[in-house]
N, C-alpha and C positions, 0 to 999 in steps of 0.2 A: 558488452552492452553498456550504454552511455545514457545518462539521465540529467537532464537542467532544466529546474524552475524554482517559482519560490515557496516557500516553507507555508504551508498551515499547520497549523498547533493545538494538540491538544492534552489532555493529560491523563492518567492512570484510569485502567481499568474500564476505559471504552467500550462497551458490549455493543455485540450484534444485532440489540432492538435497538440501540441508537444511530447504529451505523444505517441498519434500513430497518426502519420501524415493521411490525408483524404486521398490520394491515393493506401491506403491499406485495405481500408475500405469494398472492396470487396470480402474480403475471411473472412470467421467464420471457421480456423482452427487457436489454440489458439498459436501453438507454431509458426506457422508464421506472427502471430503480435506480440508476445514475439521476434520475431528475426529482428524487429524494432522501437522496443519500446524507445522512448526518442531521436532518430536519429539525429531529426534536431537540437537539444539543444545541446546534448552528445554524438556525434559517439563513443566514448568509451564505454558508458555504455552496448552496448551486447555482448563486448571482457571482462568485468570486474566482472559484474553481478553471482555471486555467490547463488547458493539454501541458504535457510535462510539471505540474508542480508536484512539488514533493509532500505526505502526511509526514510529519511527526510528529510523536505520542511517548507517553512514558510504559507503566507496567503494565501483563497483562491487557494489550491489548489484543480486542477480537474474543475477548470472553463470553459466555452463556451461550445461546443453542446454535448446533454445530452445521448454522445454513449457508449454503454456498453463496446465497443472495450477497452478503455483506461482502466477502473479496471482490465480486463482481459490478455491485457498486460504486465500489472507490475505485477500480479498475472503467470503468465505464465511464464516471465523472472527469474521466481526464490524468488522474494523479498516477506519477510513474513509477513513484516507489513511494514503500510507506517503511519509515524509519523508525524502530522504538526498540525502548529498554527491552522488551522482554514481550515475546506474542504467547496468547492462549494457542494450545498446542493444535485442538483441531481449528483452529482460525488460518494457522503458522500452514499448515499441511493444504487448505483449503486453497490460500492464496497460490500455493505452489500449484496445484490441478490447474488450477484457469489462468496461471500465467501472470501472476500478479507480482512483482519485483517488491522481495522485503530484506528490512535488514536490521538487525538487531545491533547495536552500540547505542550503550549506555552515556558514554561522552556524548557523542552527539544529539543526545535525546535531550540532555540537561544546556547543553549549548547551544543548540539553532532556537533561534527566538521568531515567534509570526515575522511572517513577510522577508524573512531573511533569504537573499539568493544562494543555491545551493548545488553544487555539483555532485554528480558521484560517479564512479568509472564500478559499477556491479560486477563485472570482470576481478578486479583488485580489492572491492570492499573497502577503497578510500571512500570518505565523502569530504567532499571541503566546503567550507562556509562561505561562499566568494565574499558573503558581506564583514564577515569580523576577519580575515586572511585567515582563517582555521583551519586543520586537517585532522580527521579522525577515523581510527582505522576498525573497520567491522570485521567477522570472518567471511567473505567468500564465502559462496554455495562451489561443492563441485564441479566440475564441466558439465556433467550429463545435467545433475538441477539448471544449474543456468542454462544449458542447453533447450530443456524442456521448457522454461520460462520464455526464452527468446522465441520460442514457437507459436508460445501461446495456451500452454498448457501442457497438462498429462495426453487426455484426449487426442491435443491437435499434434502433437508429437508421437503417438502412437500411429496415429492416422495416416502420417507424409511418409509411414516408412511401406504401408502396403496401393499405395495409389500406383 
């Protein structure tokens, strides 16, 4: 699995009421929490938000309450992978159900700057910075994870195998 766009930025400790605020919490149709996603932090981000860009974030991100709304948002807004130091662990685990491509590297969380073009081969765990010529190496999810990502989730990976 391959990913290319460019960088939004954010930094430490991002929670899930910023990602999708609680008062939205009422609808499970994905593209009208994608058409809020990051609001309270970033009113820019669902006039900017491009198919394929990439999140990166510093620590702990995807902290506080453990709602699926929030991978599904940034997963719905467009963004194809989200890169950071270090994810809150049921964030880290949520993204993986619904198919949401993460990657934790610490280098690359302190070196892609906003707007920065960025590749990544999620397969390998490179990401490269096409803007500064950088390369920085994540660890790879397993087959079966990436596998189940490439699907589209826990669910939707479960599901192709009895259809």
């Amino acid at each position: 699995m391959k990913a290319h766009g460019n960088a939004i930025k954010y930094g430490d400790h991002v929670d899930t009421d910023v990602i999708i605020p609680a008062r939205y919490l009422a609808t499970q149709n994905h593209k009208e929490l994608a058409s809020h996603c990051m609001e309270d932090i970033d009113k820019s981000f669902v006039d900017r938000v491009k198919d394929g860009d990439i999140m990166v974030a510093g620590v702990n991100f995807g902290c506080g309450s453990s709602r699926e709304h929030a991978p599904i948002a940034i997963k719905a807004s467009g963004i194809s992978c989200v890169i950071a130091k270090s994810f809150a662990r049921i964030f880290y685990r949520n993204a993986i159900n619904i198919g949401l491509a993460i990657l934790e590297c610490e280098k690359a969380s302190e070196s892609i700057a906003e707007g920065d073009e960025v590749d990544i081969d999620f397969d390998a765990g490179v990401i490269t910075n096409v803007t500064k010529n950088e390369t920085y190496q994540a660890q790879p999810f397993p087959d079966f994870i990436r596998d189940m990502i490439a699907k589209g989730g826990l669910m939707a990976s479960i599901t192709e195998g009895t259809k």
